[in-house]
C-alpha positions in Angstrom: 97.7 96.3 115.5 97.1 93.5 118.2 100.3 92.0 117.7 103.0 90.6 115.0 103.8 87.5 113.0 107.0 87.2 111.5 107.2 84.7 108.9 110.2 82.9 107.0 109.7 82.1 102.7 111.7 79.4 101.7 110.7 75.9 103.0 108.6 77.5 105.1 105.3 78.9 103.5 106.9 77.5 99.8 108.4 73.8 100.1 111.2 74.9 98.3 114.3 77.1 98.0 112.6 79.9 95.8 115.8 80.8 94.6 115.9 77.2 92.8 112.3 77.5 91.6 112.8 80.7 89.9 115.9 79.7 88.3 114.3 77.2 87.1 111.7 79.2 85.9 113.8 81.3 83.9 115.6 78.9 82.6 112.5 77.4 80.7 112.0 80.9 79.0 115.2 81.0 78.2 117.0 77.7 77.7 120.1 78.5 76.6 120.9 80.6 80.1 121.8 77.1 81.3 125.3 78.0 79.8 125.1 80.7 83.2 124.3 78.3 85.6 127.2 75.1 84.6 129.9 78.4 84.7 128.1 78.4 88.7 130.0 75.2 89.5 133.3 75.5 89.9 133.0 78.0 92.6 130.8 75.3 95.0 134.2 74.3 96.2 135.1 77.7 97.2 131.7 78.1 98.4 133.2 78.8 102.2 135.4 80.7 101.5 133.5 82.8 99.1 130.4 83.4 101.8 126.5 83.0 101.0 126.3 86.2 100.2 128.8 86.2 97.5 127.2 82.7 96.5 124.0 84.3 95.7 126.1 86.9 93.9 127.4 84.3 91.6 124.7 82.0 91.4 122.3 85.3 90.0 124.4 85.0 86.6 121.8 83.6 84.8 119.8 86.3 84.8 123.0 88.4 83.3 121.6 90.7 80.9 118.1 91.2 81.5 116.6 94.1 81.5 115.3 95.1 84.7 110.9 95.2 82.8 111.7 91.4 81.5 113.1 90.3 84.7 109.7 92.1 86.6 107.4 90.1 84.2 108.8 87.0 84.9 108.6 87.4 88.8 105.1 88.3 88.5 104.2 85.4 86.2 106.8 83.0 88.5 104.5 84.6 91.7 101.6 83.8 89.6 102.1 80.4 89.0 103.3 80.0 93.0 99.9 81.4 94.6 98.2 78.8 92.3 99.4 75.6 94.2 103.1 75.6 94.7 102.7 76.8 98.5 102.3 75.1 101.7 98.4 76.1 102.4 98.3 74.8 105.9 100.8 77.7 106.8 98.8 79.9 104.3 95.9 79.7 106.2 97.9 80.3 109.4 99.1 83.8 107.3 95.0 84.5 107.1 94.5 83.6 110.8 97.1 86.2 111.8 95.8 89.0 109.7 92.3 88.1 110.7 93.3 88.3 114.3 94.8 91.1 113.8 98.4 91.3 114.1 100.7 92.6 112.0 102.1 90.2 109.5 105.8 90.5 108.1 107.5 88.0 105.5 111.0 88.5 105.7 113.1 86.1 103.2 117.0 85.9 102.5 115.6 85.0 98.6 116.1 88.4 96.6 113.2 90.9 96.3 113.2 90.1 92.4 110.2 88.2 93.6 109.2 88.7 97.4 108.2 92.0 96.6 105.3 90.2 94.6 104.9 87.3 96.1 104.2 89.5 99.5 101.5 91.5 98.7 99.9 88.3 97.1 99.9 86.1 99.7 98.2 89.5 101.9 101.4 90.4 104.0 101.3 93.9 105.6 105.1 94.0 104.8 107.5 91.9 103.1 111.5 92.1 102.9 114.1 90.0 100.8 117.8 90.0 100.1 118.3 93.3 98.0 120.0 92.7 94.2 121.2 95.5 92.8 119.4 96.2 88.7 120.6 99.2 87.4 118.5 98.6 84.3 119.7 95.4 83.0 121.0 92.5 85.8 125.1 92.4 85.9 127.0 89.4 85.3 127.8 89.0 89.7 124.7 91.7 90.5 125.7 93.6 94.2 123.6 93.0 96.7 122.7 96.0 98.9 122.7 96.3 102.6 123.9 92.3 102.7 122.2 88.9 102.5 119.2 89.4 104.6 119.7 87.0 107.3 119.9 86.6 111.0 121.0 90.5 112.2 119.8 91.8 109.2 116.7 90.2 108.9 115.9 92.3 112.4 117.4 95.0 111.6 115.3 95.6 108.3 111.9 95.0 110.5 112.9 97.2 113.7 111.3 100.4 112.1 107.6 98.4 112.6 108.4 97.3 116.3 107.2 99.1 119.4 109.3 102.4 120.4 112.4 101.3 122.3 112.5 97.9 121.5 116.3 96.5 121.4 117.6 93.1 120.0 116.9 90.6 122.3 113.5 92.0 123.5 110.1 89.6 123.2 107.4 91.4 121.2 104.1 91.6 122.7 101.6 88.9 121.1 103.9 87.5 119.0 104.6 84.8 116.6 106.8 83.5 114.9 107.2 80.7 111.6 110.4 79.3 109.9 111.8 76.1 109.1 115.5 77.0 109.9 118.0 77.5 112.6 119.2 80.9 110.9 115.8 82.5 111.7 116.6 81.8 115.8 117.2 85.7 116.5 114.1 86.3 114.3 112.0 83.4 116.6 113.8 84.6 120.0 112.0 87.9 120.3 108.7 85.9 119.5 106.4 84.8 122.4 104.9 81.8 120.3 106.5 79.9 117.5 105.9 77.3 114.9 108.8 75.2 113.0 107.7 74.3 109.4 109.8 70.9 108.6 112.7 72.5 111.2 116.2 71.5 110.5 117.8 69.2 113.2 119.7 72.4 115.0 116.5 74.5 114.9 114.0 70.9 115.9 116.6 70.5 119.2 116.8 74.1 120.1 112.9 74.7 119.7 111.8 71.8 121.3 113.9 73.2 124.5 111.4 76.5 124.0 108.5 74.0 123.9 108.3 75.3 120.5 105.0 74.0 117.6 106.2 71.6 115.1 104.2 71.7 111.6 105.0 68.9 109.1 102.5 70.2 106.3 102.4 67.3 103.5 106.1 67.8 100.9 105.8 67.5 97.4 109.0 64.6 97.5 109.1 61.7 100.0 112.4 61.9 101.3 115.7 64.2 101.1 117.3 61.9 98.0 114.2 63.1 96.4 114.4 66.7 97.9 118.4 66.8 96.7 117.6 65.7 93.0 114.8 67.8 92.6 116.6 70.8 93.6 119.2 69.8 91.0 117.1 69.8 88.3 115.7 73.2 89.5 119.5 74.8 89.0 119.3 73.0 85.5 116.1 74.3 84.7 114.8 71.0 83.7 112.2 70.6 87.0 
């Protein structure tokens, strides 16, 4: 390989929170799981307290229940319906340029691997990681996550195996680059020579634009944040 491109999911190749999207998803299949999702709300408040990872953990009761075949048949179908317009293709393309040039290509998501393990190989990635849910046959009612939310340190720490022998955290890979729309993906960016920010968030906008860092602003399927806010809504509702 001549190189790497690291590459963030959510609002970054897909203009949403995939996590949303597939609840959603589900949640047309199978309507009455919207009884799950309203027993979600009264931990928001605690939401701090509780962490993201344990968030995630408690958000994933709708899928209580499911056995683990279901569950992969709806990812693939959910991936399915994704690769057929529901992706940002001006950062698509950029996924095909990097292959083509011939670096090695990584997706590496904090959504769980219910779904990036399809989605991955569809979109062509040479390897793909996502936040790992525990599915010992049929989905628990708070499923475990395994080897934690797959974030910032651990988002590095699952990719290290494919990086040159003797790299440390901190170090710049050789003909690198790197996409993501947020300010949790800077240790993923750092060690990239060359980065793009999809629709960054204010912290990640400032702290790029230091770096000289691309800004991509591919077109959004809503016009403005209200619209962003209510759509996501009605994802958790399953009524998108």
């Amino acid at each position: 390989m001549k190189g790497y491109a690291l590459f963030d999911l959510d609002q970054t190749i897909v203009p949403w929170d995939t996590q949303l999207l597939f609840c959603n998803f589900v949640l047309k299949k199978e309507p009455l799981r919207r009884l799950h999702v309203l027993g979600f709300l009264p931990f928001l408040p605690f939401n701090k307290l509780i962490g993201t990872e344990g968030m995630k953990r408690v958000f994933l009761n709708y899928l209580y229940g499911l056995d683990q075949s279901v569950l992969d048949a709806y990812a693939k179908e959910f991936v399915d319906e994704l690769m057929e317009g529901g992706l940002y293709d001006e950062i698509v393309d950029e996924v095909k340029r990097q292959k083509s040039e011939g670096r090695l290509t990584i997706l590496n998501s904090a959504s769980p691997e219910i779904w990036v393990k399809y989605l991955g190989p569809a979109l062509g990635f040479d390897h793909w990681y996502g936040t790992r849910v525990v599915i010992n046959g049929k989905v628990d009612l708070f499923p475990d996550i395994y080897g934690g939310n797959n974030k910032g340190a651990v988002k590095l720490g699952r990719m290290k195996k494919h990086f040159p022998e003797g790299w440390s955290e901190g170090d710049v890979l050789p003909n690198s680059w790197g996409y993501s729309d947020s300010h949790a993906d800077i240790p993923m960016l750092d060690i990239c020579e060359h980065n793009v920010m999809v629709h960054p968030t204010s912290k990640l906008l400032e702290y790029g634009q230091g770096k000289g860092w691309e800004v991509r602003t591919p077109k959004r399927p809503t016009a403005n944040r209200t619209q962003f806010g209510i759509a996501c809504f009605k994802q958790m509702l399953g009524v998108y």
